[in-house]
N, C-alpha and C positions, 0 to 999 in steps of 0.2 A: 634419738636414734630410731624409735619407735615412728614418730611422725614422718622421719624421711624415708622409712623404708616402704611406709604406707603412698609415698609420694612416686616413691620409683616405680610401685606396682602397679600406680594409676598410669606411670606413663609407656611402661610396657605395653598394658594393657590397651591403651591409644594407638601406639605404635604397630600391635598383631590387627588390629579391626581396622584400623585406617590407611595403613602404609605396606601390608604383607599381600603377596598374590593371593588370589581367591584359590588358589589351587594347594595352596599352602596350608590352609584353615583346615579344621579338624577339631572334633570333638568325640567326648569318651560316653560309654554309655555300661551301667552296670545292669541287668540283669536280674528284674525282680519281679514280684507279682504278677499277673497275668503277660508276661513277657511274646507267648508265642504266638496271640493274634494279633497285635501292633504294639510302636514302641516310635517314643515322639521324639521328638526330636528340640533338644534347647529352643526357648523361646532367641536366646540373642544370638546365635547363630543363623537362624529361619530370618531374622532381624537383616540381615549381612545379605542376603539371596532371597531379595522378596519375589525375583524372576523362576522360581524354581515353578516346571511343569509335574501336572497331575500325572503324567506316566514316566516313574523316574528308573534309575538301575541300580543295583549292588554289584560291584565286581567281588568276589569273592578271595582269599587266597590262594585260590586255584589260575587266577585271570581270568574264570568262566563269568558271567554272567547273568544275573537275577534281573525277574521286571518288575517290580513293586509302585502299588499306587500309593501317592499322599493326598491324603483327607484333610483339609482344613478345616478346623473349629475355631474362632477367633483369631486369637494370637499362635495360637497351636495350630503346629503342622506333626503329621503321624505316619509313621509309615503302615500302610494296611495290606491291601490285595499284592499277594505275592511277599508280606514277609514272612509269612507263618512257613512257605514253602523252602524259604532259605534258613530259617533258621533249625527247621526240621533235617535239612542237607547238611546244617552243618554242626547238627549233632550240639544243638546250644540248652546251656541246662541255668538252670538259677545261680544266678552268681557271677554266670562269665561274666570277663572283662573284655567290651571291644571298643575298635578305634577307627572313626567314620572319617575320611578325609574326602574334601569333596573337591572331584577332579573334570567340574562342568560338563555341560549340556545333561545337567539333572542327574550325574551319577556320582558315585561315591563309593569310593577303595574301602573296604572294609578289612582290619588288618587283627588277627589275632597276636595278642603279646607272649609274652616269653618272660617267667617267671625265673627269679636269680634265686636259685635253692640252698643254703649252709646247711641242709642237712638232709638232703638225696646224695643215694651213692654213685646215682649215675646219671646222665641227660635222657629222659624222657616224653613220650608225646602220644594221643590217643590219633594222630592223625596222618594215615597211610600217605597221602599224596604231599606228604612233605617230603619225602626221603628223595635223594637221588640217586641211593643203592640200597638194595632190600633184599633180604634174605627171611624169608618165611619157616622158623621152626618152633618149636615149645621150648623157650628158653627160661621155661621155671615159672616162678611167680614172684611176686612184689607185694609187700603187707601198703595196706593205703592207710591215708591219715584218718580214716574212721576203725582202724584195727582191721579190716579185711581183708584177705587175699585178693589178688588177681592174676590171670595170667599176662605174660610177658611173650606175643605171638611171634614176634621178629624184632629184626637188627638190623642197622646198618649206621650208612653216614647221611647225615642233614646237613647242606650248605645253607647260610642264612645272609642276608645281606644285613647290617647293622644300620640302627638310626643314623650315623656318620659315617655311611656308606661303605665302609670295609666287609671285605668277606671274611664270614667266620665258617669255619667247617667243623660241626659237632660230630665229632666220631662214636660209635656203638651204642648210640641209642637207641634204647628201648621203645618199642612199638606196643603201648599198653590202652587197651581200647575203652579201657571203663575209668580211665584216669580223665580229669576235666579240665585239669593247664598242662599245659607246656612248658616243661621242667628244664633250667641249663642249671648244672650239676658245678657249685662251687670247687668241689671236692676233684671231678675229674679236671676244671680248667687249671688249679694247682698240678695235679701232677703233670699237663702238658709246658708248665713254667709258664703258666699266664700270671698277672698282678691282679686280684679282687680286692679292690679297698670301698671300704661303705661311712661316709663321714656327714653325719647332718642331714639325712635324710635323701644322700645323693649318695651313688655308685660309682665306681668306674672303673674299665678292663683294659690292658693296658699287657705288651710283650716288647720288655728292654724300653724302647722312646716312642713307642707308636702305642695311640689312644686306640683300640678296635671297636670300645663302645662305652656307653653311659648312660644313666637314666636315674628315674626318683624314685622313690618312695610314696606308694599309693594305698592308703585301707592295709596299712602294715604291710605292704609285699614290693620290694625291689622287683622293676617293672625292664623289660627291654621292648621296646618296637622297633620287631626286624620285618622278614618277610624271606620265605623257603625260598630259592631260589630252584623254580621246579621249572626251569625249562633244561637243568641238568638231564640227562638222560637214563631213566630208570634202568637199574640191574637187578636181577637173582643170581644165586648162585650157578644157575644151569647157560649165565650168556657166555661163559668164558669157553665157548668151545668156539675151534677152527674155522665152523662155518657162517658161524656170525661175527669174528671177524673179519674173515674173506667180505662178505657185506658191507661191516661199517668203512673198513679198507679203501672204497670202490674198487671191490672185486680185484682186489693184489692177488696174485698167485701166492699159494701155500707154499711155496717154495720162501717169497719175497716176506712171510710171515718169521 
């Protein structure tokens, strides 16, 4: 049993490098030792894109865009000039987890994940421009997994697109800026009647016969690769008045409101 499953991994593993789109490929990177002047990049990936140019891009979470140079040293290729400035922007600390997919002419989707929590009370994230409604108030604090407080600055809802492309919309999550993942809240997707079952080192979210998502088990953490879905149109509490309405409208009369 042992030898054929060693056999089937070889041929997956044929199968993603020889037969998958280059647009497809993607690799994971942890976050360690001197992480925030460069950070290299798989030798057998670099293997796959030996065309890769010295001025390459990061697109961010945002859609915005980083210009980062790669340094080659042998077999190694690095990311240098300009990543210290993305990863300073985006607020990366020892430990993250990120997910590089490379979507040609030298650039690469950089995708922060989203951690599956049995023991948060609620969907969490340190990162404002995910939201696609926001309410800015002092909604208390939140103890972190080192015992210390923090505050809890705003609220609202987060739309996320799921690895198998469904939309999920995280409701009243907590906007906590000293928190380092992206927290979805087993506890609250139960009380919306979602199905979380974790079997074998695999996940999967599931409401009545529709799959909404699924993922593995990485360095002990049930993992999702989604992506905010921020071209939603941000709100505070103070859009819901008549005259921005009248606007988003095309200028309908208050009357027609």
């Amino acid at each position: 049993m042992e030898a054929r499953c060693r056999e089937c991994r070889k041929r997956e593993q044929h199968y993603y490098w020889n037969h998958f789109e280059a647009t497809k490929k993607r690799f994971f990177k942890v976050l360690i030792a001197d992480f925030s002047r460069e950070l290299s990049i798989p030798r057998k990936f670099v293997l796959q894109f030996r065309d890769l140019s010295e001025d390459a891009k990061l697109k961010g979470p945002s859609g915005n865009l980083w210009s980062v140079r790669l340094k080659r040293s042998g077999d190694d290729v690095i990311f240098t000039g300009g990543w210290s400035k993305f990863a300073e922007d985006h607020r990366s600390e020892l430990g993250d987890f990120l997910v590089f997919r490379y979507i040609g002419d030298s650039c690469f989707k950089v995708d922060l994940e989203w951690i599956i929590d049995t023991c948060a009370s609620y969907h969490a994230t340190p990162r404002r421009e995910f939201f696609a409604t926001y309410r800015s108030e002092n909604f208390g604090v939140v103890k972190m997994g080192n015992y210390d407080t923090t505050n809890i600055i705003g609220m609202r809802d987060i739309h996320i697109k799921t690895n198998i492309g469904c939309k999920l919309v995280l409701k009243d999550v907590r906007h906590v800026i000293d928190l380092r993942l992206n927290l979805i809240s087993v506890v609250k997707l139960d009380d919306e009647d979602f199905d979380v079952r974790f079997h074998k080192g695999q996940w999967k979210l599931s409401k009545g016969s529709l799959i909404v998502a699924n993922g593995k088990k990485c360095h002990t953490l049930y993992r999702l690769q989604a992506k905010a879905c921020v071209e939603q149109l941000n709100a505070t509490e103070k859009d819901f008045s008549i005259e921005l309405w009248h606007r988003r409208l095309r200028h309908m009369s208050k009357k027609g409101l």
